[in-house]
Each structure stands twice: as C-alpha cells, then as structure tokens.
C-alpha positions in Angstrom: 129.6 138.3 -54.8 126.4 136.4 -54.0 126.3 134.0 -51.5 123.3 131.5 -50.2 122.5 130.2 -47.4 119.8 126.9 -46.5 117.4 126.1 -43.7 116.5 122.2 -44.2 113.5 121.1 -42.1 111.7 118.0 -42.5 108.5 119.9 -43.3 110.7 122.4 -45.6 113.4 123.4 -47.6 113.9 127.5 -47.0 116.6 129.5 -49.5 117.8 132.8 -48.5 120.1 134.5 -50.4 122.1 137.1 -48.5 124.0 139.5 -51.3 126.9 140.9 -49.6 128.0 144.5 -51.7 131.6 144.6 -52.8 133.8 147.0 -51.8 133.5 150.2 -53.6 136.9 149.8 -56.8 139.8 151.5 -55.9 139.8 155.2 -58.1 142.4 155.5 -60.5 144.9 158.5 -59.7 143.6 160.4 -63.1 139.9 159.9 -61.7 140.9 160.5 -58.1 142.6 164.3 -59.3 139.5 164.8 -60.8 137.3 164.6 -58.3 139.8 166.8 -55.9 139.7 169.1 -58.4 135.8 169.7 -58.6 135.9 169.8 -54.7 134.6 166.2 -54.0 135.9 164.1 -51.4 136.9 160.5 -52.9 139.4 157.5 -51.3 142.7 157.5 -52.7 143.7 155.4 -54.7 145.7 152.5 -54.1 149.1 153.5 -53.5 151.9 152.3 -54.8 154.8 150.4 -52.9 157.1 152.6 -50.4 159.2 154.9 -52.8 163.1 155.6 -52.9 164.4 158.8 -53.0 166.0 158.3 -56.5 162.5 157.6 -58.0 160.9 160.4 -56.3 161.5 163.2 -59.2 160.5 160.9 -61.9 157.0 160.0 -59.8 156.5 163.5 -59.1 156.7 164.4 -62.8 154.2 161.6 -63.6 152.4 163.5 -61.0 152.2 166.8 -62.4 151.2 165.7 -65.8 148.6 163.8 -64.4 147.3 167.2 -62.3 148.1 169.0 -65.5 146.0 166.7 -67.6 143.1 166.7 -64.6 143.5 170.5 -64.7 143.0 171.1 -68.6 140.1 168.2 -68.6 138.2 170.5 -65.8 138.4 173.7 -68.2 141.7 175.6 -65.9 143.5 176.0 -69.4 140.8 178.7 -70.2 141.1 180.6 -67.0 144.5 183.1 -68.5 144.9 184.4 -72.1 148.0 182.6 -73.1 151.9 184.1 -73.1 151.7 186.7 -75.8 154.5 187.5 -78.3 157.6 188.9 -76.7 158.2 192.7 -77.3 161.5 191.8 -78.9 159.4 189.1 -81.1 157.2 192.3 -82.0 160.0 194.8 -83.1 161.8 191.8 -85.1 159.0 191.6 -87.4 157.6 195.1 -87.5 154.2 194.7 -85.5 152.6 196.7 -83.3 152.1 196.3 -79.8 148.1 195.4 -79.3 147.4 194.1 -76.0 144.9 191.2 -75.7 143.0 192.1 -72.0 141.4 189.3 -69.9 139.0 189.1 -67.2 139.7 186.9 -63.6 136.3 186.8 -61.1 136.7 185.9 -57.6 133.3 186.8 -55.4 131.1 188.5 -58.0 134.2 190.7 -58.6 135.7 191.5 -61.9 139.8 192.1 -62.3 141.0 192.9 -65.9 144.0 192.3 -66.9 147.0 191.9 -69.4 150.3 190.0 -70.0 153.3 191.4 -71.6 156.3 189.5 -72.2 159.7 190.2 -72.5 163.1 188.6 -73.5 163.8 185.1 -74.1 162.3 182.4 -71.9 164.9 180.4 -69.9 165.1 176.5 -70.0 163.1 176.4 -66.7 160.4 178.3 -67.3 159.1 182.3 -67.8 159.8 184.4 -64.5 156.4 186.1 -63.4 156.2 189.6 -62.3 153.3 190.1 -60.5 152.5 194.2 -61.2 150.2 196.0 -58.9 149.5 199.4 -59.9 148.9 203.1 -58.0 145.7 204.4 -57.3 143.3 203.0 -54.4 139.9 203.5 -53.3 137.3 206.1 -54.6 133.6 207.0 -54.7 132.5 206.3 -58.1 129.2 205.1 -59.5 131.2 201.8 -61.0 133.4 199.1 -60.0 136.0 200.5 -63.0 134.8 204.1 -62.9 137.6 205.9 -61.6 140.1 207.1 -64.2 143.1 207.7 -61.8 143.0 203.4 -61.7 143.0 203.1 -65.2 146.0 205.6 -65.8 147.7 204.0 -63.0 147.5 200.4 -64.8 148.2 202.1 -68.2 151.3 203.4 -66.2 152.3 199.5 -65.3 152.3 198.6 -69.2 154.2 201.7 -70.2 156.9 201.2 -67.6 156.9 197.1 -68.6 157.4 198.4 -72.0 160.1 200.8 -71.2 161.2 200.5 -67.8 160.9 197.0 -66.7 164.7 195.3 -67.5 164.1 191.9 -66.9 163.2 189.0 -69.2 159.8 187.7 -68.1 156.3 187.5 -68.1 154.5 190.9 -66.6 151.2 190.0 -65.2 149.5 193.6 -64.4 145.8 193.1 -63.3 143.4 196.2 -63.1 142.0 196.7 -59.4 138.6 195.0 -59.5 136.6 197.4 -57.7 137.7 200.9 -57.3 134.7 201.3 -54.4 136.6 198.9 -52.6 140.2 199.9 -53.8 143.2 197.7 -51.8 145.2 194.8 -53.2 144.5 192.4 -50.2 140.5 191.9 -50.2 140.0 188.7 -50.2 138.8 188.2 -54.0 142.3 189.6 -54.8 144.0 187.0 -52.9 142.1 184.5 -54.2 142.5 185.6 -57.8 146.2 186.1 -57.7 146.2 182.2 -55.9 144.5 180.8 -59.5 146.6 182.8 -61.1 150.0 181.7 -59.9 148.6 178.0 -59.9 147.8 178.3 -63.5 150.3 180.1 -65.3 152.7 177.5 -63.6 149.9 174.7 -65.2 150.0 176.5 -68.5 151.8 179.4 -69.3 155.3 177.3 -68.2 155.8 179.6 -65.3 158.6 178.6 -63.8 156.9 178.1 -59.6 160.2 179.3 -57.9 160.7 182.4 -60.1 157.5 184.5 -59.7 157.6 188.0 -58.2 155.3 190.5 -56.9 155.7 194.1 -56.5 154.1 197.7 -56.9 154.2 201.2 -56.8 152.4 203.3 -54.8 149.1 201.9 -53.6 150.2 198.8 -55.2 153.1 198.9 -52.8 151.1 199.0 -49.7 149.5 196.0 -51.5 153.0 194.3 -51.6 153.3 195.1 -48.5 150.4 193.1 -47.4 150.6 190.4 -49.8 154.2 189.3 -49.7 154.4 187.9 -46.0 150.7 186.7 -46.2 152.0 184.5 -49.3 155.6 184.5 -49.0 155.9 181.0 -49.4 154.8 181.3 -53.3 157.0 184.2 -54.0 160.6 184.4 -54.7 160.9 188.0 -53.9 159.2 191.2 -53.1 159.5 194.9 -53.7 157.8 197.9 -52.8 157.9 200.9 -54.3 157.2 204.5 -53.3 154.6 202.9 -50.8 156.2 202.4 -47.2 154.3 200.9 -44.4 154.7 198.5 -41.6 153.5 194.7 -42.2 154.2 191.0 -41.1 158.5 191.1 -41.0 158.5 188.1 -39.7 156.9 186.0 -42.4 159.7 187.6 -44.6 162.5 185.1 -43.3 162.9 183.5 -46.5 161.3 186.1 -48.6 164.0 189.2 -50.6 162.1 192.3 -49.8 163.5 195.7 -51.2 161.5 199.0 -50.9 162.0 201.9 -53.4 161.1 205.6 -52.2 162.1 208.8 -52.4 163.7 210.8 -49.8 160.9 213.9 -49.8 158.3 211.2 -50.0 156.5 212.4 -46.6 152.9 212.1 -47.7 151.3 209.5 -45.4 154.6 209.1 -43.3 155.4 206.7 -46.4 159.4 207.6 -46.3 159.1 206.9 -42.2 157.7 204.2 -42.5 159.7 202.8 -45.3 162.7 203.2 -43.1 160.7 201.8 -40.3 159.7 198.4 -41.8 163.1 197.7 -42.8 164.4 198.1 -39.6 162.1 196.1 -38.1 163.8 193.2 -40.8 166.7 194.1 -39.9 166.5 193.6 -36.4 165.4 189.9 -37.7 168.1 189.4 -39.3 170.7 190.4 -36.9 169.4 187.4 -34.4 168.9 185.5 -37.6 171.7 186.3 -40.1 170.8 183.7 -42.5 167.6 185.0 -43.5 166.0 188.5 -44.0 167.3 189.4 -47.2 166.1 192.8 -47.4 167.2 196.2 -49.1 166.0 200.0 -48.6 166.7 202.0 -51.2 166.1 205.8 -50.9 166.7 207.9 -53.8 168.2 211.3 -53.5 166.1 214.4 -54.3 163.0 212.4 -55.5 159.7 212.6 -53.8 156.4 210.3 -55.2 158.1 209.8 -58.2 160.9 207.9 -58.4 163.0 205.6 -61.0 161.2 202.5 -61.0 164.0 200.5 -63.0 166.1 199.2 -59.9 163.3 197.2 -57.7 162.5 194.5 -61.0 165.9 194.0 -61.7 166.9 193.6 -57.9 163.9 190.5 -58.0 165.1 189.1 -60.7 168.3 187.9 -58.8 166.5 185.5 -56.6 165.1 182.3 -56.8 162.5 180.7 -54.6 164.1 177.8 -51.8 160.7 176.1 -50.9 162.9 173.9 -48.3 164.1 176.9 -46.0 166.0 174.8 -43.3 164.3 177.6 -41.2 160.7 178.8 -41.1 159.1 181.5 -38.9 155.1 182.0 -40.0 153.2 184.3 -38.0 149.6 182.7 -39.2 147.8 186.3 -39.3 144.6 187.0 -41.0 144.2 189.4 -44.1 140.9 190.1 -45.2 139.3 187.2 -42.8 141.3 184.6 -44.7 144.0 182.8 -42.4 146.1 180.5 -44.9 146.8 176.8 -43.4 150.0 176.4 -45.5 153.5 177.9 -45.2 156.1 176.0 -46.9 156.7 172.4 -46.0 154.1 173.4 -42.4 150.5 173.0 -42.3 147.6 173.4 -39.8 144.7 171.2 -39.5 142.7 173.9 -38.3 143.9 178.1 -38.6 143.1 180.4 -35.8 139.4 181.0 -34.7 140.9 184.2 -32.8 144.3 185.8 -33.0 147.1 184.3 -34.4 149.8 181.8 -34.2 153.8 181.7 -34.1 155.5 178.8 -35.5 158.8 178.6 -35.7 160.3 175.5 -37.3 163.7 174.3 -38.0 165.2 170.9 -40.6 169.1 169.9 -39.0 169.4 166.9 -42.1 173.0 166.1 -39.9 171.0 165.0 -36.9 167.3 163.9 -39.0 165.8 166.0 -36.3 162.7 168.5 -36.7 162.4 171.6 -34.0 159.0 173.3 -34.0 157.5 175.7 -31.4 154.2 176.8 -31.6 151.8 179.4 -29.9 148.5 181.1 -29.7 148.6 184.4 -29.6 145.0 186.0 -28.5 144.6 189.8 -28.7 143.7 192.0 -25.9 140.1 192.6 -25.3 140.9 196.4 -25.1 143.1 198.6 -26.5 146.4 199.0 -25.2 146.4 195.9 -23.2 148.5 192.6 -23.6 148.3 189.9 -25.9 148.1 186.2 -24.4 150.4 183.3 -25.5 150.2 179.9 -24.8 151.7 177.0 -26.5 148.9 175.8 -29.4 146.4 173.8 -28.3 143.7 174.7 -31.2 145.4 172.8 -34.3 147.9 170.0 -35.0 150.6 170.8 -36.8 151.2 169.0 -40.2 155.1 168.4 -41.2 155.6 167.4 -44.6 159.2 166.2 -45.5 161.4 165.3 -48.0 165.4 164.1 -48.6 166.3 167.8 -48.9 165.2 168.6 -45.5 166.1 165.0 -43.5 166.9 161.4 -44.4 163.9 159.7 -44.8 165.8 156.1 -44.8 166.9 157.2 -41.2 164.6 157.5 -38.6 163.3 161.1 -37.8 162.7 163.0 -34.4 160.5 165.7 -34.0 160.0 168.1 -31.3 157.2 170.4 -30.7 157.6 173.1 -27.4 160.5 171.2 -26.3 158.7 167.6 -26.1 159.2 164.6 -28.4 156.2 163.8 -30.5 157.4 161.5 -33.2 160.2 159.2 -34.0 160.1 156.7 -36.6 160.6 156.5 -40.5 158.7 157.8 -42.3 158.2 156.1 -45.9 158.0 157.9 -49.2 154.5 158.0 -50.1 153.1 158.4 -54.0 149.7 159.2 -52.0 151.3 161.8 -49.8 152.9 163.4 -52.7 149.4 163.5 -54.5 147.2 164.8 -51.8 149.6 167.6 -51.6 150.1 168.4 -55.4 146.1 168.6 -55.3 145.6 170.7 -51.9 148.8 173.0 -53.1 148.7 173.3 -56.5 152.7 173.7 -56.8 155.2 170.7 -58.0 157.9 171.8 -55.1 155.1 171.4 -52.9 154.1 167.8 -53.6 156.4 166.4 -50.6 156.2 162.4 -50.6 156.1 162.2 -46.6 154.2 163.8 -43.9 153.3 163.4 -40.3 150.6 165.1 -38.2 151.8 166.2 -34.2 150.6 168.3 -31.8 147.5 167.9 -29.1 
C-alpha cells in the first residue's frame, strides 16, 4: 500500500511519498510444514476457528497427510528401503529369501541394516520390532571390522526367520561402529528416532505398536534405550543381558527380561533379578503401572530360548495418554530429551536431572504435577540436592482423553495453582506438535506452559 503525503507552501508544492511495507502473507500450513521440516523458523499460519472435540480426529488426519506430504516433498521417503515381501509371501511362491541391506548415518556414522517381515499386516498398521543384536565394542582397524558383530546380526535374521513368532516388521540394524560398540551413543539414538518417525510416515507402521528388544549386548542396549524413550515404545524386553537402568521411566512401559539361571558372567543373572525388583517395588506403591516380567530359564546359561520375550511384546499396545506419568529427565550419551508423553520442558537439565511426576483426574478436569532438580554430589559418595524446578517451565499438552477441554481446567505444580481457565482446541497447537514430535498421537490440540 502506498500512501502520500503534501506540504503546500505559498512559495511551494513538496510531495513525499511514504511507502508503508505490508505485512509479511500468512504461510500456508503445507508451506509452513515445510519450512519446520528443513529446520527454519516461520509464523504459523493462520489458524483456524476454536475446534470441537468431534472434529478433532478428522483435522488431525488432514494433518498427517499434510506432514506426510511435507515429509515425502523433503526426500524422508528415501531414508528406509521399503516393507519387503513377507516370509510367508516368499514360501507361497517358491522364492528365496535375499535380503535387500540399507544404510542409516547419524554423525559421520554408518548403521546397516535389514527389514524382514512376517505374517499378515493388521488393519492398523505393521508392528515394529526393533532388533538389537550381541556383540559390543572391540579394537579393530574398521568401524565394521569385527566378525563377532556381524555373526551376532546374522544371528538376529536367523532367529526372525525361525524364532521370532509374531507377525511384524523386524527392524535389525548392524552396530555402526564396532570401536565404539553400545546401542545408546548418541548417533544410535538419533538414528533409531528417524527411524521410528519414518516407518510410521511410510512403511504404515502402526506408532503405538513398535517394540524394541535384544539379546545380549543388545539387551544392555534395551536396557538403556527403553526408559530413555519409553514414551515411543509399546514394550520392552531384554534378553540374556541384565543390568540396572532408569525403573522409573518404565511406569507405562511392559518390560520383561529373558536370562538363564547360570548366566553369572558380568553379574548379568544378579542383576537381572535386581532391576526387576527395583520395578517391582514401583509397582507395589503404584499398582497400576509397572508391567514388568522376569523370566529365568531353568538349566540355561548365555544361551537361552529366545522365542518367549517377542511374543510376550506383542501383547501390548502403546497408551500415549497414561493418566499417570513419572519421567526421570536423565541424560544418555549427553542427550537429555525435552518430551515424555503429553509433558515437555522448555529447557532440559544443564546439570543433573529432573523428577516429574504428573497425574490427568478427567472426573475433576484437574492436572497434578511435581517437579524437581536433582543436582549430583560434587564427590563421590555424597548426597544429591533437590529442589523444586526452577531451570525450565513445564509444557502440558492436553486433549479430551486426558480432561474436558469444554470445562475449565486446574493445574497444579508443587502443590500451588498455576492455571485455570479453558483451554480451546487449537489446529495450530496440534500442528506445532505433529512437526516438533513427529508422531499422530502426539499432535495434542491444546497446551499450556507453567512453572517459574
């Protein structure tokens, strides 16, 4: 718009024009998801008027095809090989088995991998197992040098093959570096995050039926991985790989551990039994979560029968609306994660950790949270200091399966009141979280930020 302005003298006649710029357009949703997608920071677009809950579902499905569409436009449909023919599909028509390997690269590291399908694929979507093979770290002259790796990974195909029950798709990646060895370095994490985001995207991965487990050094990995991302897993297992981890984190997360009896190497049957006690004693303040299962097999040492731990997975489905949540926000690998179901932090720890615990009661539309820091001892053997959080606001995102969002909402944080109000459904809100989480259960249309 151009507008001008006159300065009449008697001696004079003076035109200015003053050009005044007009506000930069509003981006369209499809150009606003690209943009998120290639890491740029844009306004949102105009959002659309206040939604009910009944259209909800139907907006978050427009949603998703429009992240799905972003997603293929950016290239993200080339990341994974795609579902291959089912084993059953193989042996109906006389072919032989030839696996098809990729490659995933997260910080100049390369992971192979292959899928393997088996059964039929249910109306929801494939199940995803998540395989993490035996082995570890060694001194070799290559990042792949080390052949007991590469037998252990053969080992994961030959027991999806044979072994494995379950229908599914069998995800089995190749350690990336056997100089480094571990399933929780940070490039592992990040590559098993782009992997989970786009088989969902493109492989029709159903999001609340994916499962991670391993034997061996790939259950230590488990170990690790499964409270640090138990909010994108419906269940975990270990197998002949005991050790301690994060038991809290596992409120809403099926755990089982397979191990033999004589397994002793490394303390791994002791500890086994220790880390499910540990949930246990959870559970017994908290009977409606820590779904856990030890299973020690008779006679057996190492080896064991790696049959029972898929098929024990299998049975559970994801909830991504626990009416409970208790995330100890610990850092693996120097990476904190600032999500954890329908919670979020606007900063993660600089030192330590935090406790959250948070709690949904839809009957009374009311939100219970307490949070603190927890900072380590500055030497060993001393005690750990808690406060209530001061370092980050907390970010509640909500929907009608956790409270009424036509009623108003109340929500405390360390026993104070620090919202009450409605709170309206938001096509924005659900966007910015289907972009910063990747996940369709995670694209919740209403959110508040509390804490100092």
């Amino acid at each position: 718009m151009i507008q001008s302005f006159s300065l009449i003298s008697a001696c004079s006649l003076l035109c200015m024009a003053v050009v005044q710029a007009e506000p930069a357009p509003q981006a369209s949703v499809p150009a606003w998801l690209d943009a998120s997608l290639a890491g740029k920071t844009t306004t949102l677009p105009a959002d659309a008027p206040a939604l009910s809950a009944a259209e909800v579902e139907a907006v978050q499905a427009d949603l998703w095809q429009a992240y799905s569409a972003s997603a293929k436009r950016a290239g993200w449909d080339k990341h994974l090989l795609p579902v291959p023919k089912t084993l059953e599909q193989l042996a109906a028509k006389g072919e032989k088995l030839e696996l098809k390997g990729g490659q995933l690269k997260a910080d100049g590291h390369v992971m192979p991998y292959v899928f393997m399908a088996k059964g039929e694929k249910p109306a929801t979507g494939w199940p995803m197992f998540i395989c993490l093979h035996g082995g570890g770290q060694h001194k070799v002259d290559t990042a792949h040098g080390w052949s007991v790796n590469s037998r252990e990974w053969q080992a994961q195909m030959r027991l999806t093959r044979g072994v494995y029950q379950p229908a599914g798709l069998y995800f089995i990646p190749r350690m990336a570096d056997d100089r480094l060895g571990r399933w929780w370095h940070k490039h592992n994490i990040d590559i098993f995050t782009r992997v989970i985001r786009d088989a969902v995207l493109f492989n029709d991965v159903d999001p609340n039926k994916i499962y991670i487990m391993g034997i061996s050094q790939g259950g230590y990995g488990t170990c690790h991985l499964a409270p640090f991302m138990a909010d994108q897993f419906a269940a975990a297992g270990s197998m002949a790989g005991g050790m301690m981890t994060v038991t809290e984190n596992l409120r809403n997360l099926p755990f089982r551990s397979d191990i033999g009896e004589n397994d002793t190497m490394y303390k791994r049957i002791k500890l086994a039994k220790k880390l499910h006690a540990a949930i246990d004693a959870h559970k017994a303040a908290d009977s409606q979560g820590y779904v856990n299962q030890l299973a020690i097999q008779k006679g057996r040492g190492h080896g064991i029968d790696y049959q029972h731990s898929p098929a024990w997975l299998a049975q559970h489905t994801r909830q991504p609306y626990p009416k409970k949540i208790v995330w100890r926000c610990h850092e693996k690998a120097k990476v904190y994660r600032d999500s954890f179901y329908w919670l979020g932090l606007t900063q993660t720890p600089e030192l330590g950790e935090f406790a959250i615990t948070a709690s949904a009661d839809k009957t009374k539309n009311l939100i219970t949270i307490t949070a603190e820091e927890v900072i380590p001892p500055k030497e060993k053997g001393g005690v750990s200091i808690r406060k209530a959080l001061q370092s980050s606001k907390i970010i509640v995102n909500l929907n009608d399966q956790l409270v009424d969002l036509d009623q108003v909402v109340t929500i405390m944080l360390n026993g104070k009141q620090v919202f009450k109000g409605k709170l309206p459904r938001s096509r924005n809100t659900m966007l910015k979280n289907l972009a910063q989480r990747g996940d369709p259960n995670y694209a919740f249309p209403a959110q508040v930020v509390v804490g100092p």
